[in-house]
C-alpha positions in Angstrom: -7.8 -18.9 -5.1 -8.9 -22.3 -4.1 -12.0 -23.5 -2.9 -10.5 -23.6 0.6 -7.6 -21.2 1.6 -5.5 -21.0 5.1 -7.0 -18.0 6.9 -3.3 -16.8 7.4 -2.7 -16.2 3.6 -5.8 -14.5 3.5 -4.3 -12.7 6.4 -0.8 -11.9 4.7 -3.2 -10.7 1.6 -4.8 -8.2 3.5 -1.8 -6.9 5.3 -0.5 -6.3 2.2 -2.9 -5.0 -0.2 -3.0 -2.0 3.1 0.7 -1.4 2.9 0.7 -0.7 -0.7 -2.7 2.1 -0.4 -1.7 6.1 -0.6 -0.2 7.9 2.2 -3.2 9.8 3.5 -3.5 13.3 2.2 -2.7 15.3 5.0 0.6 13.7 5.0 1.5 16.4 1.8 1.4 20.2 3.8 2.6 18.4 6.9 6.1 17.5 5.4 6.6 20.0 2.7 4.1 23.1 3.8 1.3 24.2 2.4 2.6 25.7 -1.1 4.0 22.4 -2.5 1.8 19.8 -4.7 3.2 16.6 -4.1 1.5 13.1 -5.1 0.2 11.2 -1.8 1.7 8.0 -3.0 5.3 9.1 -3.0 5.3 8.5 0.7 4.4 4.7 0.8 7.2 3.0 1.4 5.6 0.2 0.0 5.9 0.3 -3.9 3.6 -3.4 -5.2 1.2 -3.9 -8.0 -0.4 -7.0 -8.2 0.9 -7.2 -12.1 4.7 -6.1 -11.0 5.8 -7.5 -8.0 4.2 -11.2 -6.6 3.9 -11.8 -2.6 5.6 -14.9 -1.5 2.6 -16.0 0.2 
């Protein structure tokens, strides 16, 4: 970044880096009972890496 950056693309860089985080885990039993082993991340709706997909910031 550069020495000085806008406070609202830090802003827009925070928002985002939280919608792309794991479902929290309780999320799993509550949808699909107890029994079933599901990955946490398959209910993000929000699918971004930082290498994949750029934020038009």
């Amino acid at each position: 970044m550069a020495y000085f950056t806008h406070i609202s693309k830090k802003l827009k860089l925070v928002k985002a880096g939280r919608r792309t985080r794991w479902a929290p885990f309780w999320t799993v039993p509550k949808i699909y009972g107890t029994g079933r082993r599901v990955h946490p991340g398959r209910h993000t709706h929000v699918k971004r890496s930082w290498r994949r997909n750029k934020i038009k910031a």
